[in-house]
C-alpha positions as CSV (number, residue, x, y, z in Angstrom):
1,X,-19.9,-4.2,-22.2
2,X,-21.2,-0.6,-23.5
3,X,-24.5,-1.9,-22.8
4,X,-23.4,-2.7,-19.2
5,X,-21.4,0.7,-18.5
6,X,-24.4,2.8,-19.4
7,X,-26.5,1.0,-16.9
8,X,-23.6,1.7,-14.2
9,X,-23.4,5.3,-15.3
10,X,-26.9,5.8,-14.9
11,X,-26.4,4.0,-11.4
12,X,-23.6,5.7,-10.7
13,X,-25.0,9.1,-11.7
14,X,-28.1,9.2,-9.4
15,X,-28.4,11.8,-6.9
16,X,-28.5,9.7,-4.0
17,X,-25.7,7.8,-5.2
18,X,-23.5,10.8,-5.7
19,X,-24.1,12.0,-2.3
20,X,-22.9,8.7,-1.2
21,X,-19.8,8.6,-3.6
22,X,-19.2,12.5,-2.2
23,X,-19.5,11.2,1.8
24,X,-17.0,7.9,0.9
25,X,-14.8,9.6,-0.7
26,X,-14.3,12.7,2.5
27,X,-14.8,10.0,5.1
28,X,-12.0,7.9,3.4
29,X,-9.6,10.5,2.7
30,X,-10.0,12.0,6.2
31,X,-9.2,8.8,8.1
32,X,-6.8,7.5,5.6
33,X,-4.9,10.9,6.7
34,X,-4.7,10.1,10.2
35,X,-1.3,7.6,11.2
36,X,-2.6,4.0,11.9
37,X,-6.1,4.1,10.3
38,X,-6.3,2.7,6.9
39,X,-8.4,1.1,4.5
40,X,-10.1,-1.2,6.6
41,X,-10.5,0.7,9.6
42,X,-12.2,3.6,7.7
43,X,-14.8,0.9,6.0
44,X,-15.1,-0.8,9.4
45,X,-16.3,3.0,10.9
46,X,-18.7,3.4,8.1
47,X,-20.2,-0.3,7.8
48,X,-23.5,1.0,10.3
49,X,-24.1,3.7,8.0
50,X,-24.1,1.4,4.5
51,X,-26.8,-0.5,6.7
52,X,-29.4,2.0,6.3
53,X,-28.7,2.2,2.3
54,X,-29.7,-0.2,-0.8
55,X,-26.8,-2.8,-2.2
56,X,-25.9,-0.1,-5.1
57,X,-25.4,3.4,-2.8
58,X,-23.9,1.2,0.0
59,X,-21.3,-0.2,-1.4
60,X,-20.7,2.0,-3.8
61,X,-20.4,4.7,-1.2
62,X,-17.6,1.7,0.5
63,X,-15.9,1.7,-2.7
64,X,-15.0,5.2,-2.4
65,X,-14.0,5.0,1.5
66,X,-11.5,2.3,0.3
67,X,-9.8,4.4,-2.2
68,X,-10.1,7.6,-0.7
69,X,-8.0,6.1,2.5
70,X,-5.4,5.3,0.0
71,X,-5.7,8.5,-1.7
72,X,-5.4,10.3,1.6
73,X,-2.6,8.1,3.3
74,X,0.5,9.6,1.5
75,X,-0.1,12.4,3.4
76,X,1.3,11.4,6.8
77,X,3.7,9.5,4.8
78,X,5.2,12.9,3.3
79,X,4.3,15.1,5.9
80,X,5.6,13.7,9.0
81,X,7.1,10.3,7.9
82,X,4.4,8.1,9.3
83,X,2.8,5.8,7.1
84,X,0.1,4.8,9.0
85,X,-0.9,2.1,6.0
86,X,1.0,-0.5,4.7
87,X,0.7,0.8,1.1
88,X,2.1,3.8,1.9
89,X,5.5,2.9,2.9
90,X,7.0,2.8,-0.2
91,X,5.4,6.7,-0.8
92,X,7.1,7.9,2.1
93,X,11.1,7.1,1.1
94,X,11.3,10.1,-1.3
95,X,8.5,12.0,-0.6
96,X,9.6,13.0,3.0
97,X,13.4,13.7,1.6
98,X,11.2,15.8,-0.3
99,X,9.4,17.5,2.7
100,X,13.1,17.6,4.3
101,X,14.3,19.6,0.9
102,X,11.5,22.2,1.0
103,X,9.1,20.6,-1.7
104,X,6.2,19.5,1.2
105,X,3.6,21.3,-1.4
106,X,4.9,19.8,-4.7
107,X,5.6,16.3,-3.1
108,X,1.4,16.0,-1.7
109,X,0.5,17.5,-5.3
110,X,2.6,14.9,-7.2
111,X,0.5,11.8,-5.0
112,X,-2.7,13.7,-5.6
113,X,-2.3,13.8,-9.4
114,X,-0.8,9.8,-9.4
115,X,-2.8,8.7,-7.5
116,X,-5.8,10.4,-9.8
117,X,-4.3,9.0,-12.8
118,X,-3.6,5.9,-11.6
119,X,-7.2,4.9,-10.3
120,X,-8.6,6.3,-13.4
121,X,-6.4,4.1,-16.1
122,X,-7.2,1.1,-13.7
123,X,-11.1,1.7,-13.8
124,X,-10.6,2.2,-17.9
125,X,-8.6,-1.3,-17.9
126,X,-10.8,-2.8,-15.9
127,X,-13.7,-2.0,-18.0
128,X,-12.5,-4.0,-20.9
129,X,-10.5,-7.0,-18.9
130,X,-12.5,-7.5,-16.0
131,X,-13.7,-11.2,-16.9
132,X,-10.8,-12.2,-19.0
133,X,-8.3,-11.1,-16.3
134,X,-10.3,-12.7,-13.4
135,X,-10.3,-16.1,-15.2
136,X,-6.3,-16.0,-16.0
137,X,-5.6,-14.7,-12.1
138,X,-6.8,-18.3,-10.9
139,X,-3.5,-19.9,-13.0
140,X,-1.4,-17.9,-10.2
141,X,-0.6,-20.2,-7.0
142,X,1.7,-20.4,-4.4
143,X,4.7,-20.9,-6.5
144,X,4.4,-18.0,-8.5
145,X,3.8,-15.9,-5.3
146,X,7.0,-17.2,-3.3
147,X,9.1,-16.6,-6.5
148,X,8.0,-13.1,-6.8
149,X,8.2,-12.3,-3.6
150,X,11.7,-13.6,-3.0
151,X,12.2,-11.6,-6.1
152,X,11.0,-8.3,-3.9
153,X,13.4,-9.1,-1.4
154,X,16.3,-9.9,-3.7
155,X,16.0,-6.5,-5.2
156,X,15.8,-5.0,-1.9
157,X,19.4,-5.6,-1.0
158,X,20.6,-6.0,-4.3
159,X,20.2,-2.6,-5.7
160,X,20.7,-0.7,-2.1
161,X,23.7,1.4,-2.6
162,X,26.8,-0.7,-2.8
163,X,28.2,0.5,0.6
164,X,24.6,-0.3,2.3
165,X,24.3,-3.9,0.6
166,X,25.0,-5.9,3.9
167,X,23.4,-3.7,6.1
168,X,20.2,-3.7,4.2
169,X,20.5,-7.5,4.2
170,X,20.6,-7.4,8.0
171,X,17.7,-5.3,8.7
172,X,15.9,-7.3,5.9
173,X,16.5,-10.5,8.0
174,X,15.8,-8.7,11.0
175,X,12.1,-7.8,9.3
176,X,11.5,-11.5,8.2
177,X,12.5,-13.0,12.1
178,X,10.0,-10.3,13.5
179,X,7.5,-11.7,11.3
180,X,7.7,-14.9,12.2
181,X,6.7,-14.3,15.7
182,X,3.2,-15.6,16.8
183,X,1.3,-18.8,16.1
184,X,2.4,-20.7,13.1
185,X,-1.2,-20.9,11.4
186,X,-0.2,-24.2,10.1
187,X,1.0,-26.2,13.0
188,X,-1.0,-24.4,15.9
189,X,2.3,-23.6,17.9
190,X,3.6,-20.6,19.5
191,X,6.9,-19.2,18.2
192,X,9.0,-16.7,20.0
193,X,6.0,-15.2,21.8
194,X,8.4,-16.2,25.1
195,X,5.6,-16.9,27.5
196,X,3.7,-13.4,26.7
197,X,-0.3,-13.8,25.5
198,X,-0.1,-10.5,24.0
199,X,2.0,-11.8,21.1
200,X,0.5,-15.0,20.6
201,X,-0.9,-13.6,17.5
202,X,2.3,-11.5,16.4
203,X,3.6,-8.2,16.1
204,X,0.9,-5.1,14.9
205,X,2.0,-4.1,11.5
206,X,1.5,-0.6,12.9
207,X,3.7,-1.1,15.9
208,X,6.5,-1.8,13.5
209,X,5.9,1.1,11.1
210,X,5.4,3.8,13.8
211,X,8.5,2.7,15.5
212,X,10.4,2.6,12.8
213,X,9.0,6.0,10.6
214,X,7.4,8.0,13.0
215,X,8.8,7.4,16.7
216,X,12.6,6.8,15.2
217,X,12.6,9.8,12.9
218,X,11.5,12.1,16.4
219,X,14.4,10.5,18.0
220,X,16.7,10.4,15.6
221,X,15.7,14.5,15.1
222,X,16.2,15.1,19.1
223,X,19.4,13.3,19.2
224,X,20.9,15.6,16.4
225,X,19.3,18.7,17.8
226,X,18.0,19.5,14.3
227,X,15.3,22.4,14.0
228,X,12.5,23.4,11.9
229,X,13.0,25.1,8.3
230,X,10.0,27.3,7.9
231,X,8.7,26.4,4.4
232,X,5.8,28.3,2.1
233,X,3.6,26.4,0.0
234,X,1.4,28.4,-2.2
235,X,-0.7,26.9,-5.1
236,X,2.1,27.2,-7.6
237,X,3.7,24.5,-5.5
238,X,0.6,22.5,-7.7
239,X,2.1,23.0,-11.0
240,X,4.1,20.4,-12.4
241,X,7.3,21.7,-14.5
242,X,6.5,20.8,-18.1
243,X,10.4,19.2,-18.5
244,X,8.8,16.6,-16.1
245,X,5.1,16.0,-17.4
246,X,6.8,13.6,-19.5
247,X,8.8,11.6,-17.8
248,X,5.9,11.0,-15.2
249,X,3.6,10.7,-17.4
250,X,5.4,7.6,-18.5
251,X,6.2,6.2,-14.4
252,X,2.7,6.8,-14.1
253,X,1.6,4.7,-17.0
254,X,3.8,2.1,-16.0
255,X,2.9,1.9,-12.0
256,X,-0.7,1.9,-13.0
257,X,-0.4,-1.1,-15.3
258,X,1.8,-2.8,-12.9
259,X,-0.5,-1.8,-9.7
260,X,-3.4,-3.4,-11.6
261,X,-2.4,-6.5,-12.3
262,X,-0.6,-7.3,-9.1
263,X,-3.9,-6.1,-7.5
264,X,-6.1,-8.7,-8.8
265,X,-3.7,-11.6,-7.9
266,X,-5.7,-12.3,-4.4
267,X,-3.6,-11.8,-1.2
268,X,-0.8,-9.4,-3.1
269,X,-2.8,-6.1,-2.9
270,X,-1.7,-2.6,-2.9
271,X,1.2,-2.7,-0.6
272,X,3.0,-5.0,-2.5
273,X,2.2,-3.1,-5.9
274,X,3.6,0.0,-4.6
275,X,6.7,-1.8,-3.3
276,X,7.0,-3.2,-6.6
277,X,6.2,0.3,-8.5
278,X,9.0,1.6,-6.7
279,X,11.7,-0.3,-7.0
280,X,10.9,-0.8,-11.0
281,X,11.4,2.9,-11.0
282,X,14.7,2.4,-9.2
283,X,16.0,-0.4,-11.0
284,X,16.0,1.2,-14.9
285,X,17.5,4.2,-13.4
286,X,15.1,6.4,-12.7
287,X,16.0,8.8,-9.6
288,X,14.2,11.6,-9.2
289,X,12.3,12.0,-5.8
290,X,9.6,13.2,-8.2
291,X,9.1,9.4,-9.7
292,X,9.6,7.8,-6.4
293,X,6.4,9.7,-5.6
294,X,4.4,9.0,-8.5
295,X,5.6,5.1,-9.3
296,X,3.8,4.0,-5.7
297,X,1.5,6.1,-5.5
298,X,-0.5,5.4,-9.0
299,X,0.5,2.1,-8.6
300,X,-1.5,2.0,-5.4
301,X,-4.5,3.2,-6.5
302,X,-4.7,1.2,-9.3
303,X,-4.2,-2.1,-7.4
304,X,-7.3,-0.8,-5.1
305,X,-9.3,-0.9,-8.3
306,X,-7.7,-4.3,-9.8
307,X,-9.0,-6.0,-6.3
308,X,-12.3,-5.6,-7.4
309,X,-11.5,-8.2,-10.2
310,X,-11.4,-11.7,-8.3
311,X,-14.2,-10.1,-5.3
312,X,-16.3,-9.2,-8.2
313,X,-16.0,-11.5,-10.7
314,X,-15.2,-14.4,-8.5
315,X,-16.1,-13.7,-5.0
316,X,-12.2,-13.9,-3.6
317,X,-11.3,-11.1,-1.6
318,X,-7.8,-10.5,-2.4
319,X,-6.8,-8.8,0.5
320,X,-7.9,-7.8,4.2
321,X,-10.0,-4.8,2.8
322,X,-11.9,-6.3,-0.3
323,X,-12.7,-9.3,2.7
324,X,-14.3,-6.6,4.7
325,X,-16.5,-5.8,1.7
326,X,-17.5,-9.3,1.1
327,X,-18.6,-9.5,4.6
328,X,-20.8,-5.9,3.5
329,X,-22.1,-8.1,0.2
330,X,-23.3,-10.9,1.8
331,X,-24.8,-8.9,4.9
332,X,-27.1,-7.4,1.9
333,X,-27.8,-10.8,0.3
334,X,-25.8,-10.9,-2.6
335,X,-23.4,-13.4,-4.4
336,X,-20.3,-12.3,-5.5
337,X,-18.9,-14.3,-8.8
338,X,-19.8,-14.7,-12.5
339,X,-23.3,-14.6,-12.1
340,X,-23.0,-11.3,-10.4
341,X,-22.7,-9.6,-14.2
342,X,-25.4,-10.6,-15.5
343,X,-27.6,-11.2,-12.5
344,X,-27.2,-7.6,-11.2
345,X,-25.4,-5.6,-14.0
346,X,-26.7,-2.0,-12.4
347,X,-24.9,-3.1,-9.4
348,X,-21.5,-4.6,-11.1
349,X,-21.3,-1.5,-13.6
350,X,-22.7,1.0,-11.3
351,X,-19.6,0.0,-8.9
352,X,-16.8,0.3,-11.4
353,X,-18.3,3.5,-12.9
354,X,-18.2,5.3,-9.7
355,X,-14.4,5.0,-9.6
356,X,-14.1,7.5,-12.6
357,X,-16.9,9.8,-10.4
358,X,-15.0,9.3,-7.5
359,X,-11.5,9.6,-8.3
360,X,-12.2,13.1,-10.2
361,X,-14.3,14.1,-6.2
362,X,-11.2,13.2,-4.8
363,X,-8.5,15.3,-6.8
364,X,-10.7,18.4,-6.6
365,X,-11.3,17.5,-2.6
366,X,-7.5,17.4,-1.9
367,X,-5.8,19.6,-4.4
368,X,-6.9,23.0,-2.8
369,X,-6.5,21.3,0.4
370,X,-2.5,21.2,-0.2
371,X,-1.1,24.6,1.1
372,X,-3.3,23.5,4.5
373,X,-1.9,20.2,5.1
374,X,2.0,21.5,4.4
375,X,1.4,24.1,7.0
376,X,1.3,21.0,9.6
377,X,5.7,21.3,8.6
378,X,6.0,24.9,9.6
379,X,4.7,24.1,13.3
380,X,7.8,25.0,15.8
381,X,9.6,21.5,16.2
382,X,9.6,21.7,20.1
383,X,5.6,21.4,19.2
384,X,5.6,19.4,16.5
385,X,7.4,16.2,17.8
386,X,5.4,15.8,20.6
387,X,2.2,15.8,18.3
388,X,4.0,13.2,16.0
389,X,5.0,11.6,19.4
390,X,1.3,11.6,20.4
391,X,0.0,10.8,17.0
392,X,2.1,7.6,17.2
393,X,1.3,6.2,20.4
394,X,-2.9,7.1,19.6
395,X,-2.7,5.5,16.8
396,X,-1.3,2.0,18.2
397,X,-3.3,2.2,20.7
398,X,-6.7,3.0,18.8
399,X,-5.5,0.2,16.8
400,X,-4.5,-2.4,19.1
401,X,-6.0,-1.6,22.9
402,X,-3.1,-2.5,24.0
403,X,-0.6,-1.4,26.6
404,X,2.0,-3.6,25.9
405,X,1.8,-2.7,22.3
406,X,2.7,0.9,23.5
407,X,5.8,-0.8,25.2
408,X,6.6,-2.6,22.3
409,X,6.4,0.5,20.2
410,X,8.9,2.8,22.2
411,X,11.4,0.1,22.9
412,X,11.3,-1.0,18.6
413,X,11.5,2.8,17.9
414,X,15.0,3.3,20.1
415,X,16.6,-0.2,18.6
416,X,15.5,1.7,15.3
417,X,17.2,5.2,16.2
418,X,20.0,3.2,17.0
419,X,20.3,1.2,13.8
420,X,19.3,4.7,12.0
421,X,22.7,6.3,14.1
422,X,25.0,3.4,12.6
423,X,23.5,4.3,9.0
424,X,21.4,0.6,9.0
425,X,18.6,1.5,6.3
426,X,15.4,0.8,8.5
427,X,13.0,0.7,5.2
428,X,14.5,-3.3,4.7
429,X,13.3,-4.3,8.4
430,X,10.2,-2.8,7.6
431,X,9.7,-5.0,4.1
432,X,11.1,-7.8,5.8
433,X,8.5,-7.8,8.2
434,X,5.3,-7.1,5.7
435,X,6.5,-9.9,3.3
436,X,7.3,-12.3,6.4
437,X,3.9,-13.8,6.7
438,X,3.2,-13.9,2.9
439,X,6.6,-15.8,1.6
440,X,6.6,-18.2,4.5
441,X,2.7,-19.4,3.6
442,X,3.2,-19.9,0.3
443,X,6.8,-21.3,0.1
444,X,5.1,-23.9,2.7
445,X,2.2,-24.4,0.6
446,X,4.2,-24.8,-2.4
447,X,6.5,-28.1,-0.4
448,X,3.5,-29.7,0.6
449,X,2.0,-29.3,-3.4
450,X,5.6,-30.4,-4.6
451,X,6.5,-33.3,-1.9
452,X,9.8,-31.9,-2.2
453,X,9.9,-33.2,-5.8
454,X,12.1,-30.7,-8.2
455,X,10.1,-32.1,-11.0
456,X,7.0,-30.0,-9.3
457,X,8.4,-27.0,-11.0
458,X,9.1,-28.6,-14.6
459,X,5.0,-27.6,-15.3
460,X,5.1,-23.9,-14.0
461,X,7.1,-22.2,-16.4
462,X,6.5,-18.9,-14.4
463,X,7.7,-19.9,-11.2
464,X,11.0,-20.8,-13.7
465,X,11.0,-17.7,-15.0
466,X,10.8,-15.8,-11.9
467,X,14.1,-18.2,-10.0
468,X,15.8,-17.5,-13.2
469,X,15.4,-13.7,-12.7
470,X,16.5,-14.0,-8.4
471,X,19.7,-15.7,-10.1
472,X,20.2,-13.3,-12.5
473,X,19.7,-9.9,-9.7
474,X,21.8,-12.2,-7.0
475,X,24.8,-12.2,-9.6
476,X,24.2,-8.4,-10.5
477,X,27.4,-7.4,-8.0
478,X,29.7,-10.4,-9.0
479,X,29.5,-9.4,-12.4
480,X,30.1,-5.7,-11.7
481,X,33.2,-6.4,-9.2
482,X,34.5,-8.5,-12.1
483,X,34.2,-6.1,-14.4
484,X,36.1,-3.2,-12.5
């Protein structure tokens, strides 16, 4: 392993290669700024540049494209309230109260420094657990994966406010029937597409979350007739209050071990990790906007780094992104899985060493950058909605090419200011909807591997332990209500 990391440091450390890890990690963080492109679009943009490079600079320059758009994507998220990327979502619940309460500065500092922290514990974990962990990841199947993700939902309404219990329910439902519409991948039929080709494959992730974020938080701001607070954000807006080093210090440490580990089960990736992140943070009473900053945001970073686990180690993407860079391995001829280690150990190391390199390029990229990016809340409301409003319907459309999309988009984002008028929390819908696809494919892939014997379960003693847990959160409010 030493021998191994010294080889990827000298890799790493080569003046081409820092050049590259420099140009990934601006190309990433730019685009990963901008509403609607994320991870894969910003690799997708930059595959005909890794074309003209050897295996090592190219996809170590990749490497930092996909965590610099993660690393940049909290900043819509705060800013503006449109998180362009899936991961993000979870960033945006208290950091744009923040933005709303005058901390804009402190909030985009707080996700800098977490999202720092938590790609560089993950690089030092994954240093010493990369093979281990890859070999244990296979043991998690479809059962596991439905029972934790009806353990994600179950939290979801269970710990809303106690007023907001039903109502998060009902957007949570409404979230999971919006995801089933399209082709069922298993049985080849259409489903609620009602006669329209453009959604026989589904609703755009990005339709929903710019309808619901962006689009309903401009309407919801018109309707009220709310205006602009001017704030300043200087660079003392950086500093984090000692009182608080502490106790992030300790959310971070926690996200980033969490974020790691769900990132190398393939097909959870960094959304769910953040989701999960936050609502840890929120379930052992943690409240501060501050921590529901940091828990997502290291946790996100660090499941970008666990995904290299199972697509280096084993050659399984784990998620949408690490697929597109298996398509970029192959196009240069090379194997991903066990014998990648010791076959190409300059390569493998050189990888997972740039991840220190670029993470510390991408904190001193996007620190000074702060008191810049908060200016984008002073701009004159009557200015700034139509931008967002513009934003919004550029980035659907950039994603999509699609008119109807745009349709789609305006007519979700009025059902969501009206929901968001009757108090109906809209960030269930959303959660419904990303979990939707995921739950239903593996609750069906765990009947078929049971034949709808019970007995299935008797030999996964996690899958137990996760149902055990649901029925444990699901009688959380009976036992309260008895109690008082």
């Amino acid at each position: 392993m030493i021998e191994g990391l010294i080889y990827g440091l000298q890799t790493a450390l080569a003046s081409q290669n820092l050049i590259w890890i420099l140009i990934g990690c601006s190309a990433g963080t730019l685009i990963g700024m901008m509403p609607g492109l994320g991870p894969i679009t910003a690799i997708a943009l930059m595959i005909p540049v890794s074309y003209n490079l050897d295996p090592a600079g190219g996809l170590i320059m990749m490497a930092g494209v996909y965590y610099g758009a993660v690393f940049g994507g909290s900043t819509s998220a705060i800013l503006i309230n449109a998180p362009g990327v899936a991961s993000t979502v979870a960033t945006s619940f208290d950091g744009y109260r923040m933005t709303l309460n005058g901390q804009a500065g402190k909030a985009l500092a707080i996700a800098a420094y977490s999202s720092f922290a938590g790609g560089v514990l993950s690089a030092i974990i994954l240093v010493f657990t990369a093979s281990t962990i890859a070999s244990f990841a296979l043991y998690i199947q479809s059962p596991e994966y439905a029972a934790l993700l009806l353990l994600a939902m179950s939290s979801i309404v269970v710990f809303a406010p106690a007023m907001k219990r039903i109502k998060s329910m009902i957007t949570l439902l409404l979230g999971l029937m919006l995801g089933t519409v399209g082709t069922d991948q298993l049985a080849g039929v259409q489903r609620f597409t009602f006669g329209q080709l453009d959604l026989v494959d589904g609703i755009h992730f990005i339709v929903i979350v710019m309808a619901t974020f962006a689009l309903a938080e401009v309407f919801y701001l018109i309707l009220k007739g709310k205006s602009s607070t001017p704030q300043i954000v200087g660079l003392d807006q950086l500093k984090i209050n000692k009182k608080e080093i502490p106790i992030l210090s300790r959310v971070i440490s926690r996200s980033s071990l969490l974020g790691f580990f769900i990132g190398i089960l393939p097909g959870a990736g960094a959304t769910l990790a953040s989701l999960f992140a936050y609502d840890v943070e929120k379930r052992i009473g943690n409240k501060s906007l501050e921590s529901g900053v940091a828990a997502p945001e290291s946790a996100n970073n660090a499941a970008c780094t666990g995904s290299f686990v199972p697509l280096l180690s084993l050659g399984i993407p784990g998620s949408g992104t690490t697929a597109v860079l298996l398509g970029v391995m192959l196009a240069y001829g090379l194997q991903p899985g066990p014998s990648l280690i010791t076959d190409q150990p300059q390569l493998f190391w050189g990888i997972i060493a740039s991840m220190f390199i670029g993470n510390c390029i991408l904190l001193i990229l996007n620190l000074p950058l702060i008191p810049f990016l908060a200016r984008l809340i002073n701009i004159p409301y009557p200015i700034l909605l139509p931008l967002v409003i513009s934003l919004s319907l550029i980035g659907v459309f950039l994603t999509t090419f699609s008119v109807f999309d745009l349709g789609l988009l305006i007519g979700f984002a009025m059902f969501a200011t009206i929901l968001r008028v009757q108090d109906y929390p809209l960030a269930p819908l959303l959660l419904g909807f990303i979990l939707s696809s995921m739950f239903e494919d593996n609750v069906r892939r765990t009947l078929l591997l049971s034949m709808g014997e019970w007995s299935y379960l008797s030999d996964r003693p996690l899958t137990i332990f996760l149902l055990v847990i649901c029925l444990l959160i699901w009688s959380t409010p009976l036992w309260y209500r008895a109690k008082h």
